[in-house]
C-alpha positions as CSV (number, residue, x, y, z in Angstrom):
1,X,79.0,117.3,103.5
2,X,81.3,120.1,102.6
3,X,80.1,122.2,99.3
4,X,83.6,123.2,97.3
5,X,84.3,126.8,96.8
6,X,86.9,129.1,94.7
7,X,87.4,132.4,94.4
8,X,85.4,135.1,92.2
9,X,84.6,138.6,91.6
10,X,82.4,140.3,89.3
11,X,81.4,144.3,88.6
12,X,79.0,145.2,85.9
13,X,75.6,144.1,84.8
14,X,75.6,143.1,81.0
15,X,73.5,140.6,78.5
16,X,75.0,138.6,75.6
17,X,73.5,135.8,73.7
18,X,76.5,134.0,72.3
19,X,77.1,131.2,69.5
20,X,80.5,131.4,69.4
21,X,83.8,132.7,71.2
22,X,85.1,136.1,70.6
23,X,88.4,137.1,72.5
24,X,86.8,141.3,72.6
25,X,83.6,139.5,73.6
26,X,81.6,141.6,76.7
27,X,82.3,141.0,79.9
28,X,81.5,139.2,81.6
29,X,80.5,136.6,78.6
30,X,79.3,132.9,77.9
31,X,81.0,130.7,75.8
32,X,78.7,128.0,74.4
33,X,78.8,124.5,73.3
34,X,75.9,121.8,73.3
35,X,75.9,121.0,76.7
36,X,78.4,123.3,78.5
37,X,78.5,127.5,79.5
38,X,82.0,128.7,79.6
39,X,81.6,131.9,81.8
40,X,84.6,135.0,81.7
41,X,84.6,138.0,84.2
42,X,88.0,140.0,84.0
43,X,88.3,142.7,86.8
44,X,91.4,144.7,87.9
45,X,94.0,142.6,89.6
46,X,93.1,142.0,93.5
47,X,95.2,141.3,96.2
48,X,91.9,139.8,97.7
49,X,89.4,139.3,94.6
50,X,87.1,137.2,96.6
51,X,84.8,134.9,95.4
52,X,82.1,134.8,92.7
53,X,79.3,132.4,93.0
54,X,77.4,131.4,89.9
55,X,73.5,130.0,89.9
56,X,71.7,129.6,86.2
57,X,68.3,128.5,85.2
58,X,66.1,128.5,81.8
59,X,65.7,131.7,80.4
60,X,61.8,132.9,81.2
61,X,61.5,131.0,84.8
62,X,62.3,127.6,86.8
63,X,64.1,126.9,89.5
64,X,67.7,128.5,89.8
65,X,70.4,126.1,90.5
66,X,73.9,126.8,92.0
67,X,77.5,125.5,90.6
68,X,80.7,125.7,92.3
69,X,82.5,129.1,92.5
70,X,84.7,130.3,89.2
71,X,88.1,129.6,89.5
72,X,90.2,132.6,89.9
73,X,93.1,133.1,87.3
74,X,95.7,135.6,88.9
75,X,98.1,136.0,85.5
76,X,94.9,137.3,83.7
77,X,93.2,138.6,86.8
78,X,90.0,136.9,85.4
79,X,87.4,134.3,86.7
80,X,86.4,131.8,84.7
81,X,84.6,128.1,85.2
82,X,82.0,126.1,82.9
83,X,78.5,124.9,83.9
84,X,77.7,121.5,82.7
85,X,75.0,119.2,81.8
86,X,72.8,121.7,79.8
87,X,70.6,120.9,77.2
88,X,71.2,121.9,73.4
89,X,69.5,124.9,71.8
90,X,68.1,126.0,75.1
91,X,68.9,129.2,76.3
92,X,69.9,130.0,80.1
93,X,70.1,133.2,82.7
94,X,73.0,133.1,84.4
95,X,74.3,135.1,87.2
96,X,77.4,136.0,88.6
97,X,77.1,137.1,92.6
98,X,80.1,138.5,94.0
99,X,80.2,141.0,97.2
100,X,76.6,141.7,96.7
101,X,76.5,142.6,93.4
102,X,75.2,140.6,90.8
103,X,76.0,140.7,87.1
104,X,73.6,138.9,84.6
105,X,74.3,137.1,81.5
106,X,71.9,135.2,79.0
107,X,73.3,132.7,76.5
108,X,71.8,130.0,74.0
109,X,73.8,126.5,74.2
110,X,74.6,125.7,70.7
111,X,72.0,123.3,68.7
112,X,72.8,120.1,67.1
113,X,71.2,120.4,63.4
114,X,73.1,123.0,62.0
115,X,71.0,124.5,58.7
116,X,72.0,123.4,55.3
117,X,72.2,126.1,52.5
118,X,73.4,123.4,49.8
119,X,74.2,119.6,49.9
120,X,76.7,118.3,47.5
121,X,75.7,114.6,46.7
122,X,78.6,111.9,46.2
123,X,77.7,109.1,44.1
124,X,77.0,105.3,45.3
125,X,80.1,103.0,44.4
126,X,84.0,104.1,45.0
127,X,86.4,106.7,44.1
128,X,90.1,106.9,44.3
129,X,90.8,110.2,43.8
130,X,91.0,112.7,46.4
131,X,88.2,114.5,47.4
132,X,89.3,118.6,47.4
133,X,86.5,120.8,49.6
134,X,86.7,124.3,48.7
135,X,83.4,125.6,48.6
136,X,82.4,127.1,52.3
137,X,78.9,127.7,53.5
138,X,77.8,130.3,55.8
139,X,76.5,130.4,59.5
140,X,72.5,130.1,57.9
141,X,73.6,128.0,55.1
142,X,76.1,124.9,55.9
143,X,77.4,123.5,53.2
144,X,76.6,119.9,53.8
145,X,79.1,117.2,51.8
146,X,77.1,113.6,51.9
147,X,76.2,110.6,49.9
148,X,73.4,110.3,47.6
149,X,70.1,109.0,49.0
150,X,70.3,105.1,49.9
151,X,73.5,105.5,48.6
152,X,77.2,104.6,49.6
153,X,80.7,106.3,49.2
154,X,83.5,105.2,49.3
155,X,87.2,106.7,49.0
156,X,89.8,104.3,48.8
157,X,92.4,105.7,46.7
158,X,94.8,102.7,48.0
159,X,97.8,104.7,49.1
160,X,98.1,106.4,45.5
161,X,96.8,109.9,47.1
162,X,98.1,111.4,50.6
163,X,94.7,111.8,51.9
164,X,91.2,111.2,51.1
165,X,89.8,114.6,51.7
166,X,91.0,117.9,51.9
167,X,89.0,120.7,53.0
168,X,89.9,124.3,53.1
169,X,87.1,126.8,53.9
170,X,84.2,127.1,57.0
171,X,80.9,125.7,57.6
172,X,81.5,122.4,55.8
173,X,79.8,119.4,57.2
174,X,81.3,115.7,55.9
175,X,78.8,113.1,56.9
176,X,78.5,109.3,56.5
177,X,81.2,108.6,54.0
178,X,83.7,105.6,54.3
179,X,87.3,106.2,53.8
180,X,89.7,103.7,53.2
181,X,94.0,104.0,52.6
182,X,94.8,107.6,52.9
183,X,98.7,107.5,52.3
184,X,98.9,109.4,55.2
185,X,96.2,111.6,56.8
186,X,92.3,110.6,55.8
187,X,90.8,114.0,56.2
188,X,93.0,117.4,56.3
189,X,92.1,120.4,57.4
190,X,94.0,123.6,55.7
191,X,95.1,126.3,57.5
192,X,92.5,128.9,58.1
193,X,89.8,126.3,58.2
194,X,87.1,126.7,60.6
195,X,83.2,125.7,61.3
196,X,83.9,122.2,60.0
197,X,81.6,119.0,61.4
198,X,82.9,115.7,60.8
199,X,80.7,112.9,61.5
200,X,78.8,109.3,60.8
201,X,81.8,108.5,59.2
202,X,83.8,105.0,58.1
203,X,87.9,106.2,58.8
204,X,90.2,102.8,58.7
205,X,93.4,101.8,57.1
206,X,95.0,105.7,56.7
207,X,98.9,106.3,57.2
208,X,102.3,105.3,56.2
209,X,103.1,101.3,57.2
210,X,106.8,102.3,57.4
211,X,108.5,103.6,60.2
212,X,111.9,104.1,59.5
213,X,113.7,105.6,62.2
214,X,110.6,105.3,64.8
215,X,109.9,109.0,62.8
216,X,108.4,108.5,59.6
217,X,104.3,108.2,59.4
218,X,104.5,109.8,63.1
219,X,101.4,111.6,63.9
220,X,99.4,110.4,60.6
221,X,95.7,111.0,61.4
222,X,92.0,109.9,60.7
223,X,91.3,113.9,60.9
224,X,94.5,116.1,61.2
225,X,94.2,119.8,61.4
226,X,96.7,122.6,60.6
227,X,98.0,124.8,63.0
228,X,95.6,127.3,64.5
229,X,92.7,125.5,62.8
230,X,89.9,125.1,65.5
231,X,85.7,125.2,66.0
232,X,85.6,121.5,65.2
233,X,82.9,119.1,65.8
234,X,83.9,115.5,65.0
235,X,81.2,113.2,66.5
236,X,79.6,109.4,65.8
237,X,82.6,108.0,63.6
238,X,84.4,105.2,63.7
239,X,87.9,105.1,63.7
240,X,89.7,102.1,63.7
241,X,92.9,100.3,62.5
242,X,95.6,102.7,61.0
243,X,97.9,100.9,58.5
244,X,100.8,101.9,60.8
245,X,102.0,101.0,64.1
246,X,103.2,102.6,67.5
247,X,106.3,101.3,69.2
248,X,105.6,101.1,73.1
249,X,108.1,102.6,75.9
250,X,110.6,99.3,75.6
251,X,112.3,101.5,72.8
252,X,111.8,105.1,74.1
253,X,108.7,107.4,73.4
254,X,105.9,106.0,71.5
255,X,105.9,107.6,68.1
256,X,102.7,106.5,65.2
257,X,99.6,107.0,63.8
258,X,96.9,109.3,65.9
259,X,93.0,109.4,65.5
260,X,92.3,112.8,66.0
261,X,95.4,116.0,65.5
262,X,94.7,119.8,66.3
263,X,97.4,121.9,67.4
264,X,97.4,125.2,68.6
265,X,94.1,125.6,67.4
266,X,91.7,128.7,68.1
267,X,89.6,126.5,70.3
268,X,85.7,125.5,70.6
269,X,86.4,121.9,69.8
270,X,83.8,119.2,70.3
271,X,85.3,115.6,69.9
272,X,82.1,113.0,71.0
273,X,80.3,110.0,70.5
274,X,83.4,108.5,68.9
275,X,84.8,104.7,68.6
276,X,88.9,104.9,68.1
277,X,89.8,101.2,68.3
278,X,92.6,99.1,67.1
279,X,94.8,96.0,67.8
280,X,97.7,96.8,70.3
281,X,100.2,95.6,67.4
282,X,98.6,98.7,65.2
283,X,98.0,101.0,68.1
284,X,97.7,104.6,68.5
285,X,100.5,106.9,69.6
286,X,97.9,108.9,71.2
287,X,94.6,108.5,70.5
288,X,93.2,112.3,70.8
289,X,95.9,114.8,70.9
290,X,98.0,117.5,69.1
291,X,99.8,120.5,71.0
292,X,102.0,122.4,72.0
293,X,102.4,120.9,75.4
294,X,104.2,123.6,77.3
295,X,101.9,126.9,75.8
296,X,99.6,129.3,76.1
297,X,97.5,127.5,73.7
298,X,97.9,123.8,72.9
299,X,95.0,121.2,72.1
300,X,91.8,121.7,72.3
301,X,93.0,124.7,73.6
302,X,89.8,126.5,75.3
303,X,86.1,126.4,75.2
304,X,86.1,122.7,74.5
305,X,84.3,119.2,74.8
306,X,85.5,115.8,74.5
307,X,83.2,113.4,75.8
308,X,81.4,110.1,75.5
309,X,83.5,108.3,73.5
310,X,85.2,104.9,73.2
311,X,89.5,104.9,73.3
312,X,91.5,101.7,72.8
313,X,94.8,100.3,72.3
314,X,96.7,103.6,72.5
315,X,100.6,103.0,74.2
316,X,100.9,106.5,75.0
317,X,98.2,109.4,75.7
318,X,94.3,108.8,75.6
319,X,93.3,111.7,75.5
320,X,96.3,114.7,75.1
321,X,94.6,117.7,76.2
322,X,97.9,119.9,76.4
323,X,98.3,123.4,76.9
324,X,95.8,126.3,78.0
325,X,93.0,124.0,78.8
326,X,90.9,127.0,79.1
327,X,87.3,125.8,79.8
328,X,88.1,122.8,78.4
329,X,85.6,119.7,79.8
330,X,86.7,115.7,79.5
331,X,83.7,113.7,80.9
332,X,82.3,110.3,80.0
333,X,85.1,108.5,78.8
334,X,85.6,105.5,78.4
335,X,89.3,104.5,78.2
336,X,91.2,101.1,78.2
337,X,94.4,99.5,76.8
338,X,96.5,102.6,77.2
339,X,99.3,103.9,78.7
340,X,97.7,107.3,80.3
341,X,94.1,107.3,80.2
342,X,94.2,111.6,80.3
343,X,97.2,113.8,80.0
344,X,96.9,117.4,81.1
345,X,100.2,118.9,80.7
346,X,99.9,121.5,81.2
347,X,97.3,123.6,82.2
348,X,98.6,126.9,81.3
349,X,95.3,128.8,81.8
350,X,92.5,126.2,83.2
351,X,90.1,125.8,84.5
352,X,90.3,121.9,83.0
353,X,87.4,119.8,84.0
354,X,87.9,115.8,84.0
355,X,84.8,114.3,85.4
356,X,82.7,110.8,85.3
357,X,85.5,108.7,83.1
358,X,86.1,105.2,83.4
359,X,89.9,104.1,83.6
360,X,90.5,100.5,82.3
361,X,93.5,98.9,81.5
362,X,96.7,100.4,81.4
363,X,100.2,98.8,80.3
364,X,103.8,100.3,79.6
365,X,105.2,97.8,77.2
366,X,103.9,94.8,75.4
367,X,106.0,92.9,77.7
368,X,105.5,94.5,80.7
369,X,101.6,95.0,82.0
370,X,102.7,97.7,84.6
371,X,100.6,100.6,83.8
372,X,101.2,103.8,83.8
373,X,99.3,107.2,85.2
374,X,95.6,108.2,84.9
375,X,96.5,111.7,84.4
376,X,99.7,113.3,83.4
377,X,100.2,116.5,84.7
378,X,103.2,118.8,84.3
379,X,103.0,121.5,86.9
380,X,107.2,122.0,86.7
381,X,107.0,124.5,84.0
382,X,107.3,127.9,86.1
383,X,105.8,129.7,82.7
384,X,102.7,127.7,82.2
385,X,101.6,126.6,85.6
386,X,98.4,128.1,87.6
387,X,95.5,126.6,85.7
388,X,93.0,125.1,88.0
389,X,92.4,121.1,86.4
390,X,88.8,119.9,88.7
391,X,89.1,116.4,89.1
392,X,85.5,114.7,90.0
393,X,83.9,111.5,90.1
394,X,86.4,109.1,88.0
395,X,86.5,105.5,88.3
396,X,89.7,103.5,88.1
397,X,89.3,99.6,87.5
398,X,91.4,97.0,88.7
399,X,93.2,94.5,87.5
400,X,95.3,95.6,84.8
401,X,94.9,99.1,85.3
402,X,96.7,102.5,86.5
403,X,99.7,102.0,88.5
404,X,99.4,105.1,90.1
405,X,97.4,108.3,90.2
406,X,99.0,111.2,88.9
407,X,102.5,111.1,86.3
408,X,105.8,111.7,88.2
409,X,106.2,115.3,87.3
410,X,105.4,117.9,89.5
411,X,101.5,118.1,90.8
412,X,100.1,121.8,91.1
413,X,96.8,123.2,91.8
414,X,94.0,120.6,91.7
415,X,90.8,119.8,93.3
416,X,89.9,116.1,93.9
417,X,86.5,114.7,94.7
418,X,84.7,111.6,95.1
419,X,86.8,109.6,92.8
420,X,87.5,105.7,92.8
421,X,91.8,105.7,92.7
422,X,92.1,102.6,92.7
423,X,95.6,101.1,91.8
424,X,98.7,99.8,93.4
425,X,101.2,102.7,93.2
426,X,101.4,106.4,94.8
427,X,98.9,109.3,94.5
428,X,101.5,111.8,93.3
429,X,105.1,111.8,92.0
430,X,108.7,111.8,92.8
431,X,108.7,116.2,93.0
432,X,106.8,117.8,96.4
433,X,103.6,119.3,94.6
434,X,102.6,122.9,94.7
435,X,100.1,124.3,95.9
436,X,97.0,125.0,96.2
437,X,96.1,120.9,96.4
438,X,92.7,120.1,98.1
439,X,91.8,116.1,97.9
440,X,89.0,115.0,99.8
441,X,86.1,112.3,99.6
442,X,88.3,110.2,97.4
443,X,88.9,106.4,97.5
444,X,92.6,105.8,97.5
445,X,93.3,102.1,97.8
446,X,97.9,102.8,97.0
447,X,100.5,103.2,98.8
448,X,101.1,105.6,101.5
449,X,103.1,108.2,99.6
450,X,100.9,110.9,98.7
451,X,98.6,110.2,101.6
452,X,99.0,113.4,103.4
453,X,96.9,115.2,100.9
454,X,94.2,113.4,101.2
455,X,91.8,114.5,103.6
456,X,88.3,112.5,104.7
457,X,89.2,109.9,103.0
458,X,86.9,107.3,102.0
459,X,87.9,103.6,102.9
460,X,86.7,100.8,104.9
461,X,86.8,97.8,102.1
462,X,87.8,97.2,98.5
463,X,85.7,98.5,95.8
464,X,83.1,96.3,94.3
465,X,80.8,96.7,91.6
466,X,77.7,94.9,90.2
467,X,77.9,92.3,87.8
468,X,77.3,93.5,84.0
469,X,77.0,92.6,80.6
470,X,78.0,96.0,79.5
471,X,80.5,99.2,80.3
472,X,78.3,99.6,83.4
473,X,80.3,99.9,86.8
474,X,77.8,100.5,89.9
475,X,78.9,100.2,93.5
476,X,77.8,97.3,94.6
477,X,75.6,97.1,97.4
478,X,78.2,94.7,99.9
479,X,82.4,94.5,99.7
480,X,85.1,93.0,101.6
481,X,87.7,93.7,103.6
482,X,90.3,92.0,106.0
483,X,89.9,92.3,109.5
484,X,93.0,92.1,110.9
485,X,93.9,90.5,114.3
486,X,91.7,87.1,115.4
487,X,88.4,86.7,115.3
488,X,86.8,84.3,117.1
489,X,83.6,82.6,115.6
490,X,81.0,79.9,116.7
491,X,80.5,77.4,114.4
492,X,79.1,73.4,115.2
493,X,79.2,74.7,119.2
494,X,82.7,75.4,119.1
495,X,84.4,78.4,119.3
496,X,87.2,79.1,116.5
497,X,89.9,81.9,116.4
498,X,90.6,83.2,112.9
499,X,93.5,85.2,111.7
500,X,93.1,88.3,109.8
501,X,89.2,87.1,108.7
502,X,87.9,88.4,105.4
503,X,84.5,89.8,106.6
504,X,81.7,91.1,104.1
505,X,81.1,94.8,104.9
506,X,79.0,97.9,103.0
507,X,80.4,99.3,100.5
508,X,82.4,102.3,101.1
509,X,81.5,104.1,98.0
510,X,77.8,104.5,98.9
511,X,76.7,107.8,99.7
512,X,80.2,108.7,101.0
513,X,80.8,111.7,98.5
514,X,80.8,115.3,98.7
515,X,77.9,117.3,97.3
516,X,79.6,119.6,94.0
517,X,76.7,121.8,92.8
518,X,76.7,121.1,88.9
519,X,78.1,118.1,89.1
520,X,76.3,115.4,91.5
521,X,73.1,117.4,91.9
522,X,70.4,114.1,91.3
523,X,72.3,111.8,93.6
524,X,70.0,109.1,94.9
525,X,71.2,107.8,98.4
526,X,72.2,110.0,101.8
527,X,75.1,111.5,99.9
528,X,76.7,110.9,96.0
529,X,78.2,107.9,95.3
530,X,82.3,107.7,94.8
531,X,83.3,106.9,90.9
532,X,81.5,107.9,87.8
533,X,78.1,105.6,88.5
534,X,75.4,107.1,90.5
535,X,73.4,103.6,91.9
536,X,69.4,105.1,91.1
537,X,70.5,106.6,88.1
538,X,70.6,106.3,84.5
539,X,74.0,104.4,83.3
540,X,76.6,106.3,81.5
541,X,76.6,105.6,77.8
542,X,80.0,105.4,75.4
543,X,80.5,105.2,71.9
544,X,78.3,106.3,68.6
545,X,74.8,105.0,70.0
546,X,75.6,107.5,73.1
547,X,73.7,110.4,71.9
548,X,70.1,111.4,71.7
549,X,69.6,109.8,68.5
550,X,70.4,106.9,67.2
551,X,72.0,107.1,63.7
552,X,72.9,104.1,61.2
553,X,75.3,105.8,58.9
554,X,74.9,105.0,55.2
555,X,78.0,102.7,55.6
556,X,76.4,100.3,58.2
557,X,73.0,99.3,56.2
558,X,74.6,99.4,52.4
């Protein structure tokens, strides 16, 4: 077992206790979310800035635990790299070790109640008018936007009104309202917004119906946010069945409603514990996304979360996490009936974390079930290339699902572990990547091209899983595989010569992957498993009962 490492470098000794991002923070500094530490040290560029290792334990004792090296960022002569699986509200020593010195930092990850200064009380029954948000609360005091006790709300303004709320101001928090016909965006966030938590809510039936010219209703939203609009936490809702429609690739790019639209936002986005669903003839254009593609900052920009929830019937991007990708973390996914379960073009800044997701089914056109990628990268934008994007611990299902690993644009600088690729096609596309690549300890089951960068490759037998009632995919214990040539075999006293037998063998992804401090540290076995399920361990969870708490929102008992 080989542990991964990057390159690092730190120089001074400082403290900060952080809730949220600031670009003059100290340095180096934490940026935190619930469950995730994004760490910065800048330093005077290097020819050789070596490499900074990084352990972390709860403030006041316990054992310290390592995570891989930061990532190295030569454009801003900065490391940076994210430590995951934290607990909320609990605060952490952290220290950065780099040519024996050691710089020490001490940050809070952030806590799910947020405290309410005043609660504005909707009514029971429905209303259809639109719902304007001005008032804003302050970091002590949220101001909290709910239905009355025992209580329900509705807004269903039934196309008459462009959305169904509006908010313009900071630490609002909507929570367990339904909202029904939006003429075009349910909730809209103004410019300038900022501190805003939307969740436990109803969202169905928002946008235009009419397409005309594949153009109009484009991009309508369950939650849109203006431009630079960011520190977002949308979790627990369901979002299902826009009134529009998405046309698939048979007639060019898809173009139609979205779930979830932030672009160029300031960052420190949390998108969790969601259920976007539809019907493949109302699908999503892409489910979570926004922009710019090809920037320095994009969508979700930096300092971000998405994880744990539930993506369906979307015939272009999944998840669009476009742009800087600056300590941005996709984990826990799980994805099916799309075109690209995760696009990631491009990284401008990185690192980018995609870890533990579950790739289902993928199709191009409603005619034609060929899928598409898993991720889409974009590495052949000379400006915006050279963010790292970690890759760890995915699981790709067959049948029905990717065609092939990465898109067919140009591949640059990622690191690969223990993932399941399972599909048909190639591991990367039609342009020679770049640069620093490192794939090893994944399960590659496609066709040769692309091969060469894989090294220790895991293999020996298809991938098998155990039989399950839920979104549950553990390695199974036994696989198959063909063994080619004849085998003879004694059966009834005789001897028989088979061709090419099918013979039961262990399965391959058992143990077989590399240790990744942070990220596979309570594996079970002799070594982690390959894919996102850990046999001995807890199951991964998806959707709005994924949390800590279960929630019925006032929608689901009234």
């Amino acid at each position: 077992m080989n542990k991964l490492s990057a390159v690092a470098a730190a120089f001074c000794l400082c403290l900060i206790s952080l809730a949220f991002a600031d670009p003059e923070s100290p340095n180096p500094r934490a940026v935190p979310t619930f469950e995730c530490l994004g760490l910065y040290y800048t330093l005077e560029a290097a020819d050789d800035p070596g490499e900074c290792g990084v352990r972390y334990r709860t403030a006041g004792g316990g054992e310290w635990r390592e995570v891989i090296p930061l990532f190295y960022n030569v454009k801003d002569s900065q490391f940076r790299g994210s430590i995951v699986g934290l607990v909320p509200d609990t605060e952490y020593e952290v220290e950065l070790i780099h040519k024996g010195k050691t710089a020490k930092i001490t940050a809070r990850t952030m806590s799910e109640e947020f405290p309410v200064g005043k609660t504005t009380h909707l009514p029971d029954g429905t209303s259809d008018t639109q719902l304007e948000i001005t008032e804003s609360g302050t970091p002590d005091g949220w101001h909290l936007v709910t239905v009355s006790p025992g209580g329900k709300h509705v807004i269903d303004p039934e196309k008459t009104r462009a959305h169904n709320i509006v908010i313009e101001g900071s630490y609002i928090i909507v929570r367990g309202l339904e909202l029904r016909m939006a003429g075009q965006d349910a909730i809209y966030l103004k410019r300038g917004s900022h501190h805003i938590v939307i969740e436990d809510c109803h969202i169905i039936n928002w946008g235009r119906g009419d397409r005309r010219m594949a153009w109009l209703g484009w991009g309508d939203s369950a939650v849109r946010a203006a431009e630079g609009v960011g520190d977002l936490v949308i979790q627990r809702n369901l979002i299902e069945h826009p009134t529009g429609w998405t046309n698939d690739w048979d007639t060019g790019h898809p173009s139609g409603p979205q779930a979830i639209t932030v672009r160029n936002s300031s960052g420190h986005n949390i998108f969790r514990h969601n259920e976007i669903i539809s019907t493949e003839d109302h699908g999503y254009n892409d489910a979570i996304g926004g922009g710019s593609n090809y920037s320095w900052e994009g969508a979700p920009n930096r300092d971000s979360d998405i994880y744990g929830n539930i993506v369906t019937n979307v015939w272009d991007d999944a998840i669009e996490a476009e742009g800087a990708n600056m300590n941005v973390r996709i984990w826990g996914n799980y994805i099916d009936h799309v075109f690209t379960h995760i696009a990631t073009a491009t990284t401008s800044r990185g690192p980018l974390y995609i870890f533990r997701n579950v790739f289902g089914v993928s199709r191009r056109t409603q005619k034609n079930p060929t899928g598409g990628p898993m991720i889409k990268v974009g590495g052949d934008n000379r400006e915006f290339r050279g963010g790292r994007r970690y890759v760890f611990h995915n699981t790709a299902l067959q049948p029905h699902g990717a065609f092939r690993v990465f898109s067919t644009h140009q591949l640059s600088d990622v690191i690969s572990r223990n993932n399941l690729y399972d599909c048909p096609g190639v591991l990367t596309g039609i342009h020679d990547p770049i640069e620093p690549l490192d794939f090893q300890y994944d399960m590659f089951t496609g066709i040769p091209n692309g091969k060469r960068w894989l090294k220790n490759r895991v293999g020996g037998g298809r991938p098998a899983f155990e039989p399950s009632q839920g979104l549950e995919w553990f390695p199974a214990v036994n696989t198959t595989r063909v063994k080619w040539g004849r085998t003879e075999v004694e059966h009834a006293g005789r001897t028989w010569r088979i061709t090419d037998k099918v013979i039961r063998v262990p399965n391959p992804m058992i143990d077989s992957g590399e240790v990744l401090p942070g990220f596979n540290d309570n594996y079970a076995g002799a070594g982690p498993d390959i894919g996102a399920f850990e046999r001995g361990r807890p199951p991964l969870k998806f959707g709005r009962r994924a949390g800590r708490k279960v929630i019925l929102a006032p929608w689901e008992v009234k």
